[in-house]
Biopython code that builds the backbone (N, CA, C, O; Angstrom):
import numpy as np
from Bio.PDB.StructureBuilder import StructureBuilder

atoms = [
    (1, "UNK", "N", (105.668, 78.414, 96.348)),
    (1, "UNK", "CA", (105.399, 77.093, 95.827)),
    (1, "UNK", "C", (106.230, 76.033, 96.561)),
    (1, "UNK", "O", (105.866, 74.867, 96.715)),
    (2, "UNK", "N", (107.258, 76.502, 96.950)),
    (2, "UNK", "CA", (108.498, 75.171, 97.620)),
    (2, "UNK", "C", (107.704, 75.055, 99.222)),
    (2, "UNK", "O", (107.974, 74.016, 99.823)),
    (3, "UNK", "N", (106.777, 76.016, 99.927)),
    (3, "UNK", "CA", (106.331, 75.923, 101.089)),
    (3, "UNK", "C", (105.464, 74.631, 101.119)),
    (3, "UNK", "O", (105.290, 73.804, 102.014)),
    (4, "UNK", "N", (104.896, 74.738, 99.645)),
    (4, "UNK", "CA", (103.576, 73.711, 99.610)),
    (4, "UNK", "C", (103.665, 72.549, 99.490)),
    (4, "UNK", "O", (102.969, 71.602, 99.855)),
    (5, "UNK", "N", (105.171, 72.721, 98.593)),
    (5, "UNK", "CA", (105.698, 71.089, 98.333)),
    (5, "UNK", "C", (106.005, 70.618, 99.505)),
    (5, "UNK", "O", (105.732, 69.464, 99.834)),
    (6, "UNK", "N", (106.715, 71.612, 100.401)),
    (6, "UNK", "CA", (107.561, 70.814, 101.693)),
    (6, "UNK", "C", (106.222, 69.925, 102.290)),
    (6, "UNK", "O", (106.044, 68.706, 102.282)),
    (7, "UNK", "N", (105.465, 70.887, 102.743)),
    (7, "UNK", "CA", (103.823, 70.673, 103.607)),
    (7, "UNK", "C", (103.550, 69.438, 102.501)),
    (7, "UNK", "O", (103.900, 68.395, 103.052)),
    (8, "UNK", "N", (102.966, 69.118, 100.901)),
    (8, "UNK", "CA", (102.876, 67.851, 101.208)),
    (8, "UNK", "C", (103.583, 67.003, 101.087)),
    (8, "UNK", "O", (102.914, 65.969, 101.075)),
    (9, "UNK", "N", (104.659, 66.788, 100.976)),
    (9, "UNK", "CA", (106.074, 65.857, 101.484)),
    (9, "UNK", "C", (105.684, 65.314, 102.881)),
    (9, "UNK", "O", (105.353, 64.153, 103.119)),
    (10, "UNK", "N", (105.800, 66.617, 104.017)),
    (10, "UNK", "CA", (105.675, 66.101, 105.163)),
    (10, "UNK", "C", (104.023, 65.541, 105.333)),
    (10, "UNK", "O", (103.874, 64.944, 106.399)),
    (11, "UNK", "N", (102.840, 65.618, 104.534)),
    (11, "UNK", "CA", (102.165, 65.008, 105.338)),
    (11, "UNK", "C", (101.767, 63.413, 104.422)),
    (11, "UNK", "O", (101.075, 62.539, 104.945)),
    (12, "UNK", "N", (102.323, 63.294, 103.084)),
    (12, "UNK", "CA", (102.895, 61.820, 102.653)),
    (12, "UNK", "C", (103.604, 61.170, 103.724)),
    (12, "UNK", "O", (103.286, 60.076, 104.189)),
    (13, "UNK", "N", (104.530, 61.842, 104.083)),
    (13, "UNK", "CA", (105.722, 60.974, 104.716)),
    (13, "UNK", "C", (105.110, 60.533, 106.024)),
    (13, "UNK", "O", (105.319, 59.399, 106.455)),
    (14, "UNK", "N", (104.399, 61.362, 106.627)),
    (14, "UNK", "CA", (103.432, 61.219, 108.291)),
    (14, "UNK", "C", (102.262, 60.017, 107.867)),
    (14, "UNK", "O", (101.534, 59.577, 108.757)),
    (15, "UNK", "N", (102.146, 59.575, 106.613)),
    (15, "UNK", "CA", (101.212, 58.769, 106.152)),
    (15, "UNK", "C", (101.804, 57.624, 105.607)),
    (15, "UNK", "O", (101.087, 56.647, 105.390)),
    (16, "UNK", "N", (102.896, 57.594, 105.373)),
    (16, "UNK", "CA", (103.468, 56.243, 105.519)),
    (16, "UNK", "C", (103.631, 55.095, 106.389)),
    (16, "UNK", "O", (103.155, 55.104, 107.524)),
    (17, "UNK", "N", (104.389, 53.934, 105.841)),
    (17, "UNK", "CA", (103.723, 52.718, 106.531)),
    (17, "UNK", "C", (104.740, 52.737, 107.571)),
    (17, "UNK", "O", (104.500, 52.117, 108.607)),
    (18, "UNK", "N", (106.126, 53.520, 107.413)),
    (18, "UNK", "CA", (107.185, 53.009, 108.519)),
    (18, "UNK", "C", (106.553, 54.374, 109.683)),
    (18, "UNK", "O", (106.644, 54.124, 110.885)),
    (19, "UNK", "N", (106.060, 55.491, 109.340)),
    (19, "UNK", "CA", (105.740, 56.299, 110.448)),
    (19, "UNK", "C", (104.316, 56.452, 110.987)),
    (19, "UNK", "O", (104.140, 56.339, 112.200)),
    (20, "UNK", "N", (103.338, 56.690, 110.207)),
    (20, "UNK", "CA", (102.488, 56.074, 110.494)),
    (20, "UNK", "C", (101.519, 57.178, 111.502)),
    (20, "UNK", "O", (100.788, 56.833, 112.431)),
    (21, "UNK", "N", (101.768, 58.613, 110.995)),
    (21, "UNK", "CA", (101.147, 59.514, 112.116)),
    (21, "UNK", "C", (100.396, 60.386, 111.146)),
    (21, "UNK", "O", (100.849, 61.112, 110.261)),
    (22, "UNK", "N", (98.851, 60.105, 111.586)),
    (22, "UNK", "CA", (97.938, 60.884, 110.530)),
    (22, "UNK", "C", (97.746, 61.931, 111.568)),
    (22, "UNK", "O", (96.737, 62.473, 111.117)),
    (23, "UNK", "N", (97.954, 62.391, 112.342)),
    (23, "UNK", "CA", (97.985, 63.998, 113.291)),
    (23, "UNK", "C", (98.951, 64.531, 112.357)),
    (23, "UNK", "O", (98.334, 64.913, 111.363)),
    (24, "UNK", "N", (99.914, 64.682, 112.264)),
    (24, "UNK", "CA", (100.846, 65.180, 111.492)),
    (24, "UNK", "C", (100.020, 65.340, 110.048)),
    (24, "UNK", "O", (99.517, 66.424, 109.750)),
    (25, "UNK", "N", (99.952, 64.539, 109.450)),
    (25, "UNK", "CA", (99.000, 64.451, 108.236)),
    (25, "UNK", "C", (97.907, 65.529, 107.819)),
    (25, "UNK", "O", (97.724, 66.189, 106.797)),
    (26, "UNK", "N", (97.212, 65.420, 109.136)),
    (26, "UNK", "CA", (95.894, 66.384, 109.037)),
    (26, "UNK", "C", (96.425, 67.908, 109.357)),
    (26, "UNK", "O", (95.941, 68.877, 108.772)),
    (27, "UNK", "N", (97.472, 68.027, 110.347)),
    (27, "UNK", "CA", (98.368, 69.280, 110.471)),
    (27, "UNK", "C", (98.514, 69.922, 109.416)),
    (27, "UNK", "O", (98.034, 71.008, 109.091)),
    (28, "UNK", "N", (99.184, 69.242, 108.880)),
    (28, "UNK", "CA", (100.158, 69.366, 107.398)),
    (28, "UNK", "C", (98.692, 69.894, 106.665)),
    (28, "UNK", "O", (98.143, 70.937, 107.019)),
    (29, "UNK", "N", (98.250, 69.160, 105.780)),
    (29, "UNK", "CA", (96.879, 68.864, 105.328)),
    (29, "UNK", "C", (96.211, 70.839, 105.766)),
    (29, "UNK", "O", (95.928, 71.871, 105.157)),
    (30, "UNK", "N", (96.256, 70.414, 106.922)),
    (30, "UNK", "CA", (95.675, 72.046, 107.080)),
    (30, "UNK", "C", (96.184, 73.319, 107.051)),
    (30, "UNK", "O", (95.484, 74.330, 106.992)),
    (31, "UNK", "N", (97.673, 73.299, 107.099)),
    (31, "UNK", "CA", (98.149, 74.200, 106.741)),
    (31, "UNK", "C", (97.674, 74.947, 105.133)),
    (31, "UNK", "O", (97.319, 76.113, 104.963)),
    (32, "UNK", "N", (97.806, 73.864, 104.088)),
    (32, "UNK", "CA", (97.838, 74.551, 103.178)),
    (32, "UNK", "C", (96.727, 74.279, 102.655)),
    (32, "UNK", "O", (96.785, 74.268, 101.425)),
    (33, "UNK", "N", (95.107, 73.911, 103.356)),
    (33, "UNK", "CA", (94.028, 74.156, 102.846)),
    (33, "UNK", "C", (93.449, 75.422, 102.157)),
    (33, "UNK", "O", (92.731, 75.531, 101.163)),
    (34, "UNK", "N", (94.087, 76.515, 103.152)),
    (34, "UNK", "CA", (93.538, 77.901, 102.524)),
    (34, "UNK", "C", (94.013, 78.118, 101.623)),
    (34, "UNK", "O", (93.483, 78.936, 100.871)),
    (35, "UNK", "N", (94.984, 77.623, 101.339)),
    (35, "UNK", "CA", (95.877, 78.493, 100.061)),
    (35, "UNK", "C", (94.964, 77.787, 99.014)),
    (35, "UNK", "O", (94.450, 78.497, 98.150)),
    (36, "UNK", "N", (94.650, 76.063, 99.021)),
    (36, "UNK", "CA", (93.987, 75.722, 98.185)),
    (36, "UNK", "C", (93.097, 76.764, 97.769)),
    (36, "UNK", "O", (93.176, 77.555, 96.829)),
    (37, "UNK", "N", (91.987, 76.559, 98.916)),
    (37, "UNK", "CA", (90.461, 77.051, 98.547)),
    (37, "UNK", "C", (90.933, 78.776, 98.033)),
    (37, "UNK", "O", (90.163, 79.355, 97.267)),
    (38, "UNK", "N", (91.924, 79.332, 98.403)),
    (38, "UNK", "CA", (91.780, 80.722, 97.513)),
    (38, "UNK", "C", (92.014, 80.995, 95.780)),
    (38, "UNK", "O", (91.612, 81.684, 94.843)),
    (39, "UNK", "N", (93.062, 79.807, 96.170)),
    (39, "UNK", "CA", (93.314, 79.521, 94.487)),
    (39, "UNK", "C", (92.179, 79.248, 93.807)),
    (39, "UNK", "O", (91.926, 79.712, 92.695)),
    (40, "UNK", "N", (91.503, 78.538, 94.405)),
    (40, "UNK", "CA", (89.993, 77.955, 93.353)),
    (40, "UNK", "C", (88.698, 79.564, 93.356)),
    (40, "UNK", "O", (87.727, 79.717, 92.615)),
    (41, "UNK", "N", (89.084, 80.281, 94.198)),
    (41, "UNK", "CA", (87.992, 81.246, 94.591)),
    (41, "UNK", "C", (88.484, 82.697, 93.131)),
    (41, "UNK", "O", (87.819, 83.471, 92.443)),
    (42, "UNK", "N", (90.140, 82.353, 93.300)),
    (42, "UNK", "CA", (90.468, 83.345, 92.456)),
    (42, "UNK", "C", (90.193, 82.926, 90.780)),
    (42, "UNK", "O", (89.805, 83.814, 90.022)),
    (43, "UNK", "N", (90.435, 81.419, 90.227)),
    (43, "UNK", "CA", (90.222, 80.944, 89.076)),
    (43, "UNK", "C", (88.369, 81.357, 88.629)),
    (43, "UNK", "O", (87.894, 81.789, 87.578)),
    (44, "UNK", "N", (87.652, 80.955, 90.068)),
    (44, "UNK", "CA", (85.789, 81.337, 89.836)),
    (44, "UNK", "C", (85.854, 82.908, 89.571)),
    (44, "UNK", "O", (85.192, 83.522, 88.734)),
    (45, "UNK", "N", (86.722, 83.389, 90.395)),
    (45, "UNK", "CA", (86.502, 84.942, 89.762)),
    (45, "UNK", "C", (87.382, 85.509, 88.470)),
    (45, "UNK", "O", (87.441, 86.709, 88.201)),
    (46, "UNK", "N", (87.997, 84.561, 87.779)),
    (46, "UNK", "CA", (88.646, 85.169, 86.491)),
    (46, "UNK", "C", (87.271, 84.587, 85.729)),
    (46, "UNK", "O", (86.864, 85.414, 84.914)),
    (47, "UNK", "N", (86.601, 83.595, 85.776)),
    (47, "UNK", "CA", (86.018, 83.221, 84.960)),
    (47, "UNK", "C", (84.623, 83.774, 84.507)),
    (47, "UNK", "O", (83.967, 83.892, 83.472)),
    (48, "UNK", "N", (84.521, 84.061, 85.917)),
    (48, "UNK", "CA", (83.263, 85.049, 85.564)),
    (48, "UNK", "C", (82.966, 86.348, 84.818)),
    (48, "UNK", "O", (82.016, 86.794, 84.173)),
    (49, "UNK", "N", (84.781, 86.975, 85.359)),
    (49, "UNK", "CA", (84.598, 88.137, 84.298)),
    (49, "UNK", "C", (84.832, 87.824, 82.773)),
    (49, "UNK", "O", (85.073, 88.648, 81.891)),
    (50, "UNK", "N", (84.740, 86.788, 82.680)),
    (50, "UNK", "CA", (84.954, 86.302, 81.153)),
    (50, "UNK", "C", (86.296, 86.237, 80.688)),
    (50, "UNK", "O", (86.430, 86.361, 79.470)),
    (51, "UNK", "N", (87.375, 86.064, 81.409)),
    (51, "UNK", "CA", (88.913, 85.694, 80.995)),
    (51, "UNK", "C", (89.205, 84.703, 81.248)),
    (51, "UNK", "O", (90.340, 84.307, 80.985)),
]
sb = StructureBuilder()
sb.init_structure("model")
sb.init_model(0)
sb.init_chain("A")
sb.init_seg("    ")
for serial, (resi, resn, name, xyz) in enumerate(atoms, 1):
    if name == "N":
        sb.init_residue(resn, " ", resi, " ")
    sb.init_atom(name, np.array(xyz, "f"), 0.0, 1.0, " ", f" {name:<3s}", serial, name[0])
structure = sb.get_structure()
Protein backbone atom coordinates (compact mmCIF):
# COMPACT_ATOMS: atom_id res chain seq x y z
CA UNK A 1 0.00 0.00 0.00
CA UNK A 2 2.94 2.67 0.86
CA UNK A 3 4.27 1.72 -2.96
CA UNK A 4 0.97 3.17 -4.25
CA UNK A 5 0.87 6.09 -2.14
CA UNK A 6 4.50 7.00 -3.04
CA UNK A 7 3.49 6.47 -7.09
CA UNK A 8 0.55 8.84 -6.50
CA UNK A 9 2.41 11.49 -4.56
CA UNK A 10 4.93 11.43 -7.28
CA UNK A 11 2.59 11.75 -10.11
CA UNK A 12 0.44 14.82 -8.14
CA UNK A 13 3.62 16.40 -7.54
CA UNK A 14 4.84 15.93 -11.58
CA UNK A 15 1.35 17.68 -12.06
CA UNK A 16 1.83 20.58 -10.27
CA UNK A 17 2.05 24.14 -11.16
CA UNK A 18 5.80 24.75 -9.91
CA UNK A 19 6.95 21.37 -11.88
CA UNK A 20 4.86 20.89 -14.33
CA UNK A 21 5.87 17.37 -16.01
CA UNK A 22 2.91 15.23 -17.15
CA UNK A 23 5.60 12.40 -18.61
CA UNK A 24 6.33 11.74 -15.17
CA UNK A 25 2.59 11.82 -14.43
CA UNK A 26 1.57 9.32 -17.03
CA UNK A 27 4.79 7.14 -15.84
CA UNK A 28 3.68 7.22 -12.46
CA UNK A 29 -0.05 6.85 -13.55
CA UNK A 30 1.10 3.62 -15.24
CA UNK A 31 2.86 2.03 -12.95
CA UNK A 32 0.09 1.37 -10.76
CA UNK A 33 -2.68 0.91 -13.39
CA UNK A 34 -2.50 -2.87 -13.10
CA UNK A 35 -2.70 -3.12 -9.67
CA UNK A 36 -5.85 -0.96 -10.12
CA UNK A 37 -7.59 -2.99 -12.81
CA UNK A 38 -6.78 -6.35 -10.73
CA UNK A 39 -8.28 -5.07 -7.72
CA UNK A 40 -11.56 -4.34 -9.58
CA UNK A 41 -11.28 -7.89 -11.50
CA UNK A 42 -10.85 -9.55 -8.02
CA UNK A 43 -13.99 -7.51 -6.21
CA UNK A 44 -16.20 -8.80 -9.94
CA UNK A 45 -15.08 -12.16 -8.95
CA UNK A 46 -16.08 -12.15 -5.17
CA UNK A 47 -19.29 -10.93 -6.30
CA UNK A 48 -20.25 -13.26 -8.52
CA UNK A 49 -19.72 -16.07 -6.34
CA UNK A 50 -22.19 -14.43 -4.19
CA UNK A 51 -19.88 -13.00 -1.24
Amino acid sequence: MLAFRILVDIALKALSAAINDPTTAVLAIDQFAPTIARGGQTVSAHRRDGG
